[in-house]
N, C-alpha and C positions, 0 to 999 in steps of 0.2 A: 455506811460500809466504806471503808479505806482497799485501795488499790494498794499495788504493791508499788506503784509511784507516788503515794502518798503517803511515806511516813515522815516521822519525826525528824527532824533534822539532828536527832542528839542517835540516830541511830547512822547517820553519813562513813560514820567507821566502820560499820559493820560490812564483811567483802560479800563479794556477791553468790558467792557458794553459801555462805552461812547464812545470808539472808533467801538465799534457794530452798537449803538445808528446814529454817526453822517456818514458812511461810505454805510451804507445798506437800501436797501427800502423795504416796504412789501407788495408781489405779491401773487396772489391768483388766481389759478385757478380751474374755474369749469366748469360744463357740462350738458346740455344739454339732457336727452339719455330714447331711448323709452323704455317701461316697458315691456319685453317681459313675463311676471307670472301677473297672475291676480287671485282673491279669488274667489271659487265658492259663488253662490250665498245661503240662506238659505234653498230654497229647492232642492239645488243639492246637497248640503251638507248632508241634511236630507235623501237624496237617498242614498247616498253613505254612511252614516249609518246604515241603514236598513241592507245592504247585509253583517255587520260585525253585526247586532245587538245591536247596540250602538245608544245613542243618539247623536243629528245634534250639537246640541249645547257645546257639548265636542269634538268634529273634528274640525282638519282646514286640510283647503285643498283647493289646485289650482289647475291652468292648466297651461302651457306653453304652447303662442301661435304659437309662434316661434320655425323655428328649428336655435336655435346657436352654430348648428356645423358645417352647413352650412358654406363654404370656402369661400361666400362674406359676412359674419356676421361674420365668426371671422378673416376678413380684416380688418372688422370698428372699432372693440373689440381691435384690438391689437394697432392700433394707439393711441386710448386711453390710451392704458397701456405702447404707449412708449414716450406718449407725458406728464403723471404724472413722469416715472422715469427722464425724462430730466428737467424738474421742480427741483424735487427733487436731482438731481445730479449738480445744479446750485446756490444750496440756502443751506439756515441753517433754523433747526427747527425755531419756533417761536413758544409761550403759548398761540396762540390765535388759534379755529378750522378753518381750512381753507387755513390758514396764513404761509407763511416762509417768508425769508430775502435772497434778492441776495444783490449783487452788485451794489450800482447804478452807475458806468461806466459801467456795464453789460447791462443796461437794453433795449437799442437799439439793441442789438441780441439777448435778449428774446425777446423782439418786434416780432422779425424778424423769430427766431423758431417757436415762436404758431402761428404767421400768414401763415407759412410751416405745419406747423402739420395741420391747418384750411382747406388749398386747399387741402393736401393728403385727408383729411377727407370727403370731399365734394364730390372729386371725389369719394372715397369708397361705399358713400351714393347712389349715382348715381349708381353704379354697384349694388349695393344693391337692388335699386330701381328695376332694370333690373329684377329681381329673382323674384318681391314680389308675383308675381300672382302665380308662385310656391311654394313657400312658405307659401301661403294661403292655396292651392288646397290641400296640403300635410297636412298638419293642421285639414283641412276638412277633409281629410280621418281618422289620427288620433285620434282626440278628440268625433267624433261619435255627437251626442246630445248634447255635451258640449260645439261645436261651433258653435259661434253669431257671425256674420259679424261685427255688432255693435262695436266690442273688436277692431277692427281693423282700421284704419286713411289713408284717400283713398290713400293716395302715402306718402313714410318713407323721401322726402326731407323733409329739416327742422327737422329732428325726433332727431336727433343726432348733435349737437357743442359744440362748445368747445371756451369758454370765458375766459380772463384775466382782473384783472385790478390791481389796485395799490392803495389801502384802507390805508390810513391815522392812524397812530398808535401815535400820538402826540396830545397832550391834547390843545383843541381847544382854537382859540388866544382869540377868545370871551370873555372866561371868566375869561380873564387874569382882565378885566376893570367892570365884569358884577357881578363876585363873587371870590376875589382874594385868600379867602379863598379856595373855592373849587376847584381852579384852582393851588394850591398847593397840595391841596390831588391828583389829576389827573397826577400832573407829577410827585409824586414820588410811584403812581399807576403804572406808564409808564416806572419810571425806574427800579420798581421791575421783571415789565415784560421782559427788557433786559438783568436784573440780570438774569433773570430764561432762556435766550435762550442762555448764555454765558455757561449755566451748561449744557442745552439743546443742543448747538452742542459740546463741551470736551465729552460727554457719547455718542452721535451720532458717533464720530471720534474713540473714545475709542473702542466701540463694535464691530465697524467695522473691523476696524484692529486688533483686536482679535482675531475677526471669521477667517480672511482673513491667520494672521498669525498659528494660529493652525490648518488651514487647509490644509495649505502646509506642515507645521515639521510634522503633522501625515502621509502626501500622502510622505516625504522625507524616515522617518524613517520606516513606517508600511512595514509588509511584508504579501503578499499573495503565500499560496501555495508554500512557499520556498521563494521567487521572489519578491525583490521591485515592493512595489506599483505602478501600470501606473498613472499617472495625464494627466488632460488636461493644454494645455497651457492656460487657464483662472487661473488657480492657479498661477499663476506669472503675467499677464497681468493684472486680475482684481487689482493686488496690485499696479502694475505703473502707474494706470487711478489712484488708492485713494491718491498714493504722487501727482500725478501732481490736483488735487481736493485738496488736503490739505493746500498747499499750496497756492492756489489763494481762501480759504478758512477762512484758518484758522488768527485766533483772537490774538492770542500770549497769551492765557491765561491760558496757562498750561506749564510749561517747563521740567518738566518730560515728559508728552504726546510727546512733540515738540524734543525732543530728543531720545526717542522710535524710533519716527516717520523717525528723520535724520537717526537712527542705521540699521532701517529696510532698509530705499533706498540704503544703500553704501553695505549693504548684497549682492541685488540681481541687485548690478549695472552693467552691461555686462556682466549680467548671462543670456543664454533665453535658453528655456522649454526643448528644443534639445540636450544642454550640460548637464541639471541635469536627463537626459535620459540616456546618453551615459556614460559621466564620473562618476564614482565611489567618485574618491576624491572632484570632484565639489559639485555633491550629498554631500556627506558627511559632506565639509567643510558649505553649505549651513545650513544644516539641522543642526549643533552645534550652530552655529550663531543665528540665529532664536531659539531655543532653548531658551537660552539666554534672546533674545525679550521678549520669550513667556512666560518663569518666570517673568520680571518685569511688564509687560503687567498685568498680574494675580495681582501682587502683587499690582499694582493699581488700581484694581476695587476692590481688598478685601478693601485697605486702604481707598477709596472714601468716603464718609460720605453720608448719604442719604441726597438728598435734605429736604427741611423744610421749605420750601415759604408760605407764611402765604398772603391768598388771602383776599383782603375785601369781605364779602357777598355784593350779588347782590341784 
């Protein structure tokens, strides 16, 4: 299996949209999920003006039916939110809502992850489901005259999934023969949109490793109370998941970034979080090196040029 930095060299001409363009496919996931806040009604509102003096019609106000802090609601809650970052740790932006770009040799193990994230979820729902009567009861106590049975869906399966698919970003063959005009405008609609995700992920990669990097030479260099700063070993780990991400990532369309990016791995290469603990000079020599990064790092987002993508109205 070939990386996307491992092609041919007789493809070196090809620009980095195009090779964006014919290497990646666009995956979109969404979801499913109960609405635990509802709006009161006009005349609860209008109650609940009364007792500040105020008119209904200047108020908003709801209720939470739910308690989401409950520990099998924020089971179902967190897959969610680990099954978006694994999307997102898989893919590049893309200028469409909804929308990123993996790999498509990827896409049989993202297949395979959100159909994993789907059964953790289902199970979660089910434990969920276990609680709901208490979850009700305690609600009922709660909200007083403000809970209606109504608000509620006799059992929370089904309430909560989680869909994929793979939506089409290519200007349909149709009107290759139907309207060949418009079907020129469409593909190079199509390819301003890969111009605009080729800028979309250099600033995604860019930021990242910015943050990532000045957050280590401050936690290297800072001193509290006399005493180098403690770090966690995420300050070194979260940077060897973004080389090994960048990599099976990255576009080749930056070579400033792309050599940032090699200066920072050979920094903290058989460095780990224990040594720039203990040793002094390790510290040290880390935290000059980095340095370094983190001037031309800077110096590349001042020098960046703001985008200027000039979109057709809709």
């Amino acid at each position: 299996m070939t990386t996307l930095l491992e092609e041919a060299p007789s493809e070196t001409a090809v620009t980095p949209s195009e090779r964006l363009r014919s290497s990646m496919a666009a995956a979109r996931l969404s979801f499913t999920w109960l609405g635990v806040r509802k709006s009161l009604t006009a005349q609860q509102k209008n109650q609940a003006a009364d007792s500040f003096g105020a008119e209904g019609k200047y108020l908003s106000a709801g209720k939470k039916l739910l308690d989401t802090r409950h520990a099998a609601f924020k089971a179902v809650t967190a897959i969610r939110g680990r099954a978006i970052a694994y999307w997102k740790g898989v893919s590049l932006p893309f200028p469409e809502p909804g929308i990123r770009l993996i790999r498509q040799d990827e896409i049989t193990a993202f297949d395979q992850s959100i159909a994993d994230f789907r059964r953790e979820l289902d199970e979660a729902v089910a434990e969920l489901d276990r609680h709901y009567e208490e979850l009700r009861n305690a609600a009922r106590d709660r909200l007083g005259d403000l809970f209606n049975p109504d608000d509620y869906p006799p059992s929370l399966i089904g309430m909560f999934e989680i869909e994929h698919d793979y939506p089409s970003v290519e200007p349909p063959n149709y009107l290759r023969q139907l309207n060949p005009e418009l079907y020129e405008q469409e593909c190079q609609r199509v390819q301003s949109r890969f111009d605009e995700a080729v800028q979309l992920a250099e600033q995604a990669f860019l930021s990242e490793l910015t943050q990532m990097v000045d957050h280590l030479t401050e936690r290297l260099t800072g001193r509290q109370d006399g005493k180098p700063k403690v770090f966690r070993d995420t300050a070194v780990t979260n940077l060897t998941d973004f080389f090994d991400r960048f990599r099976q990532l990255n576009i080749r369309s930056n070579e400033q970034l792309d050599e940032l990016v090699a200066n920072a791995r050979q920094i903290i290469a058989g460095v780990n979080p224990q040594q720039l603990r203990d040793s002094q000079d390790v510290r040290g020599r880390v935290a000059s090196q980095m340095s370094a990064v983190q001037y031309h790092l800077d110096q590349l987002l001042v020098d960046r040029p703001r985008r200027n993508i000039q979109r057709r109205p809709k």
